[in-house]
Structures are given as structure tokens and as C-alpha cells.
N, C-alpha and C positions, 0 to 999 in steps of 0.2 A: 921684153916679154915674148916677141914672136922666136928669139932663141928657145926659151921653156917649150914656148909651144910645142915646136918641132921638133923637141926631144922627146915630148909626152908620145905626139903621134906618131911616130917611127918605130914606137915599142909594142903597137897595140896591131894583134894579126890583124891579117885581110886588108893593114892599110898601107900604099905605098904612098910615101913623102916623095913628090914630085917634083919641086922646086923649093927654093927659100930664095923670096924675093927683097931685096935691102938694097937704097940708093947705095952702100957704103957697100964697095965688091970685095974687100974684106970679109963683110957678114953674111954678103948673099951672093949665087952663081948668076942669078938672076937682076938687073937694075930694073925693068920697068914690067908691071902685073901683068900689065894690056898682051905679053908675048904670050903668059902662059893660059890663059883663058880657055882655050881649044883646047889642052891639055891634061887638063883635071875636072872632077866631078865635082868637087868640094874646097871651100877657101876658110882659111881662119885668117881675119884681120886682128893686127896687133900694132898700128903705127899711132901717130898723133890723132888726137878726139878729131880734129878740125877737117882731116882725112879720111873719117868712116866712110862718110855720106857718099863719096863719089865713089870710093872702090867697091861699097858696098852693094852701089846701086849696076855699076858694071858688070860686076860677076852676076848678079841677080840677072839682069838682061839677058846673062847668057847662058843662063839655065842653071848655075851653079847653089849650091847648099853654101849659105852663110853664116860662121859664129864670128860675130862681130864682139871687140871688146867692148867693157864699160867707159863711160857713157857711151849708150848708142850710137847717139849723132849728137851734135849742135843744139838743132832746134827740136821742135816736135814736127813741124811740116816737113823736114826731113824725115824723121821717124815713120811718120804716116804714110810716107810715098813709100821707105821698103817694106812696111808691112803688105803696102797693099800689091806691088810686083809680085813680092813672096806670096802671095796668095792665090794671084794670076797664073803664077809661072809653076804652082804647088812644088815650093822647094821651102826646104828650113832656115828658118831665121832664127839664128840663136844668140841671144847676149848672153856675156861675158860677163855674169854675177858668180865668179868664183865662188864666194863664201856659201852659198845655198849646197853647194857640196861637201862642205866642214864637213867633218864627221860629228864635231861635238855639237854644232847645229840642228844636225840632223836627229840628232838622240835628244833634244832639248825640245825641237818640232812636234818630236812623236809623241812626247808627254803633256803637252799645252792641246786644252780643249777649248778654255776661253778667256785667254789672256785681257787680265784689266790694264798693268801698266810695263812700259817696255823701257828699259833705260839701258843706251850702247855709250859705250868710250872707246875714240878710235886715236889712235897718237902715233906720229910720225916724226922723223928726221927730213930735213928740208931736203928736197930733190929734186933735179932738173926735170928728169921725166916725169911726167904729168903736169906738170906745172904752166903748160898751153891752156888749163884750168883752172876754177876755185878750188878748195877745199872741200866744198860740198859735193863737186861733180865729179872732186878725184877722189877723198876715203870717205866722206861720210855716204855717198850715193849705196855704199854697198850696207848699210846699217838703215838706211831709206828700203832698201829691199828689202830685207830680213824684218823688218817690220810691216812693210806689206803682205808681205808672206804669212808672217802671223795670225797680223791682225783680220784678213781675208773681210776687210770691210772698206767701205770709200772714205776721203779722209773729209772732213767737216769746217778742220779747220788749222791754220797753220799761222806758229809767230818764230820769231828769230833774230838773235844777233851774230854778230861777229866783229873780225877786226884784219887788216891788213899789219906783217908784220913785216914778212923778208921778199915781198914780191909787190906786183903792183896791182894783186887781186886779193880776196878773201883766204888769210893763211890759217883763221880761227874760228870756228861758226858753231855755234847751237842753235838746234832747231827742237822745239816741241809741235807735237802732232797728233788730234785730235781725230778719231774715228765714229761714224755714224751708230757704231756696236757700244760706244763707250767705253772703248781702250785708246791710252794713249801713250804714246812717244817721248821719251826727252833722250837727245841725241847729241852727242857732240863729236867735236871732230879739229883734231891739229897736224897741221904739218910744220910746227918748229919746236919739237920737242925732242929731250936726249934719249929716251927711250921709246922702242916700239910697244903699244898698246891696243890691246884687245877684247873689252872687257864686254857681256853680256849680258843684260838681267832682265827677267820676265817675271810677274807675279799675277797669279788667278788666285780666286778665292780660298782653293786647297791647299794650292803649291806657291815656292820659291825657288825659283832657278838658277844659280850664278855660273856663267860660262865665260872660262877663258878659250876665246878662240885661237889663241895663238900655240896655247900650249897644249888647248884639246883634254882641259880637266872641268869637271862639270860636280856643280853641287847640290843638290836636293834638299828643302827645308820644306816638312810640312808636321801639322801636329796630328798627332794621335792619340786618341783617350786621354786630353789633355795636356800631354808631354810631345816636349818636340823631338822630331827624329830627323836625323840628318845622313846623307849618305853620300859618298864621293864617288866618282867614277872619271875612267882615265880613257879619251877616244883619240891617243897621240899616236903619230906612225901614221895617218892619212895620207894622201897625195892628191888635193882637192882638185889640182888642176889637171891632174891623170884623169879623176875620175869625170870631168867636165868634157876631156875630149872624148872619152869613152861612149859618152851619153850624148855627144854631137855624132860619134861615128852610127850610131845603135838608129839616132831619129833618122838622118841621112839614108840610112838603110833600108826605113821603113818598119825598125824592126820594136822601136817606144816612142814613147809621144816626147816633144820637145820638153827639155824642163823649165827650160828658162827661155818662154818665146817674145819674140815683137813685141806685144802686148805690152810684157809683163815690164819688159825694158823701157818700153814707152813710161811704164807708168811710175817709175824709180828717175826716170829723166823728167817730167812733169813734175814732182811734188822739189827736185834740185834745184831744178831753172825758178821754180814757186821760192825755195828758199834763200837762194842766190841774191834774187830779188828782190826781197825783203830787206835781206842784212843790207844790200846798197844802198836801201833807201833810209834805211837808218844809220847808215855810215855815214851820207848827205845830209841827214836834219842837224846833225851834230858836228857838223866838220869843221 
């Protein structure tokens, strides 16, 4: 990922790529961050979850603007101590919720005024990277957001399973997700499947929405004078992660408001660590 990254930011004026730090000197000119801190204005963290917290909180000390990847951190008492530095230090704290830059998200967003019910399908092939994690805190955390997002309500209430398949954590998880508004969640999320999956669905009283986020084709189902109408639309050709470093370079700037802050990261890492949780504990009753 921090390869992507710094292809993204290397193309975007006004910004110069200063270093690319990587233990492996193959990938990076740089082995250790701690050189380049005095160096730069601004950092994107892309290494293992277990690793946010302390690079994050370095550069933070030192006045630097931070897009940190998904998950945040760890825990949340991690979480809580960079929001609050970033707050201290008034520098950007920005998680790495790609998907909120979808374009087909974003058109599916604009149409939803008061989503009843949200149902995501997230599907993967097994992979080493990420995999320092569950399932939950590596693809479904991003369908945990997009439904915070949504539903712009506290959640109420939360159940879930799962299952360990080709790791020694959570490779299978469903979580449903109840909101104080009375919209709710069912979500699921695999990482030993032979196809990538990306599927969306939101329903309010008028509308039905179905969104492939992978392919960036969106469908519309609502009835009119009795008959249903239906309409398709095609939001492919994106570059979500283009347009995520765009929108770290713009807050850093000063020039828009963070879109995806501390906060909000926080709170897609709270309802994971909640789900995570869960499924263990019902992995235990039955084991």
C-alpha cells in the first residue's frame, strides 16, 4: 500500500515526495522514519496495524499532518491519545477509509436521506498483508464505516458470528448493526474466497439502491404511480486512493475540512474491536 500511496502523491501539484521509508532498501531510500521527521510537513502511514500507534504518534509530536491507514491503531486508548496530540498540535489526523471516496458511494450517499436497512458483502482471497488482523479490522472495518456514514446515528446494538479458517484469527465474520434512528446493518466479510466481492445495498422507504463498489455500477429501484422504475448508472474510472491523498493534501493545507478524521476512525475501530469480540466469544462457547 505505501507503494500506491506514493505514486498517488507524486502526481498531485504543490506536492513534493520526500522520502519512501521501507525496512526493505529495495522499496525504500530510507530504513528508519525517525531520520526523516525534520524533513517533511506531512506523513502517510501504510505499514502493519500493530505499527500505527507509535509512528503515528512520533510524527504527531512533531508537528507533522497524519493520514494514517485503516485500522487506526490497536486499541482505542491508542486512538484517543492521537486524536487528542492532533488536536493539541492542530495538525490533521486522517484515516485511511478508502472506500468513502468510491465514486459509486459517493453517488449512492447523495441519494439516501434516511436509510432503514444497510446490507454490505465484502469477499477476498487469503493474503499475507493484513492478516496481523481479523477479518473484521481488515475488509469488513471499511463496510463498518460506510455504514456509519450513512446511518449518522449511535449504534444501539450489536451481534455476530464468525469462524476461523486459514489463520489463527477471525477469517469469516457477520456482524448486524442496530442504530438509535432505526436503521440497521447486516454485514459480512471473508477473506478465503476465490473471488473479489464488493456488493452494497441500502433501502429507505422510496428508494433501493444496489452498488457494486468494485465495478462502480449502481442501480435504482423505486416505484412510481404504482410501477417500478428502475435505472442504472456506471461511476467506473475512479481513483479512490488518488482522490483520498488529494483530500489529505487540501486539509493539510488548510484549504477543506478533513473527510475522514480521528473521530470518525475511532469510531469504525470501536464498533470492529465490539465485533471482534463477540465472534470470540462465541467461537469459545462452542469450541
Amino acid at each position: 500500500m505505501g507503494r500506491l500511496h506514493a505514486q498517488k502523491l507524486e502526481r498531485i501539484d504543490g506536492v513534493e515526495l520526500a522520502a519512501v521509508v521501507d525496512r526493505d532498501p529495495s522499496r525504500g531510500l530510507v530504513s528508519d522514519y525517525k531520520k526523516i521527521l525534520d524533513q517533511v510537513q506531512a506523513v502517510v502511514i501504510a505499514v502493519p496495524t500493530d505499527q500505527h500507534y507509535d509512528i503515528a504518534r512520533a510524527c504527531l509530536d512533531k508537528g507533522l499532518h497524519v493520514l494514517v491507514e485503516k485500522p487506526m491503531t490497536v486499541t482505542l486508548e491508542q486512538a484517543d491519545d492521537l486524536i487528542s496530540i492532533a488536536s493539541q498540535r492542530k495538525r490533521v489526523l486522517q484515516a485511511g477509509h478508502v472506500e468513502r471516496h468510491n465514486r459509486a458511494f459517493a453517488a449512492l450517499s447523495a441519494r439516501m436521506d434516511r436509510p432503514l436497512y444497510i446490507e454490505a458483502e465484502r469477499l477476498s482471497a487469503f493474503k499475507q498483508r493484513g492478516s496481523e488482523v481479523d477479518v473484521v479490522l481488515d475488509l469488513m472495518i471499511h463496510d463498518l464505516d460506510l455504514a456509519l456514514a450513512l446511518a449518522k446515528s449511535s449504534v444501539t446494538q450489536v451481534s455476530a458470528c464468525g469462524f476461523q479458517v486459514l489463520s489463527r484469527d477471525i477469517d469469516i465474520a457477520n456482524a448486524r448493526v442496530e442504530f438509535a434512528n432505526g436503521c440497521v446493518a447486516n454485514l459480512s466479510a471473508s477473506r478465503v474466497s476465490q473471488a473479489p466481492v464488493r456488493k452494497f445495498r441500502v433501502f429507505q422507504p422510496d428508494l433501493y439502491v444496489s452498488a457494486d463498489l468494485q465495478a462502480g455500477r449502481l442501480r435504482f429501484v423505486r416505484q412510481v404511480n404504482g410501477a417500478i422504475e428502475e435505472q442504472e448508472e456506471s461511476h467506473a474510472g475512479g481513483d479512490a486512493l488518488a482522490v483520498q491523498m488529494e483530500c489529505f493534501v487540501k486539509a493539510a493545507l488548510g484549504k477543506s475540512p478533513v473527510p475522514v478524521d480521528g473521530h470518525a476512525g475511532r469510531e469504525a475501530l470501536r464498533l470492529g474491536i465490539e465485533v471482534g469480540r463477540l465472534v470470540r466469544e462465541r467461537l469459545q462457547k462452542f469450541a
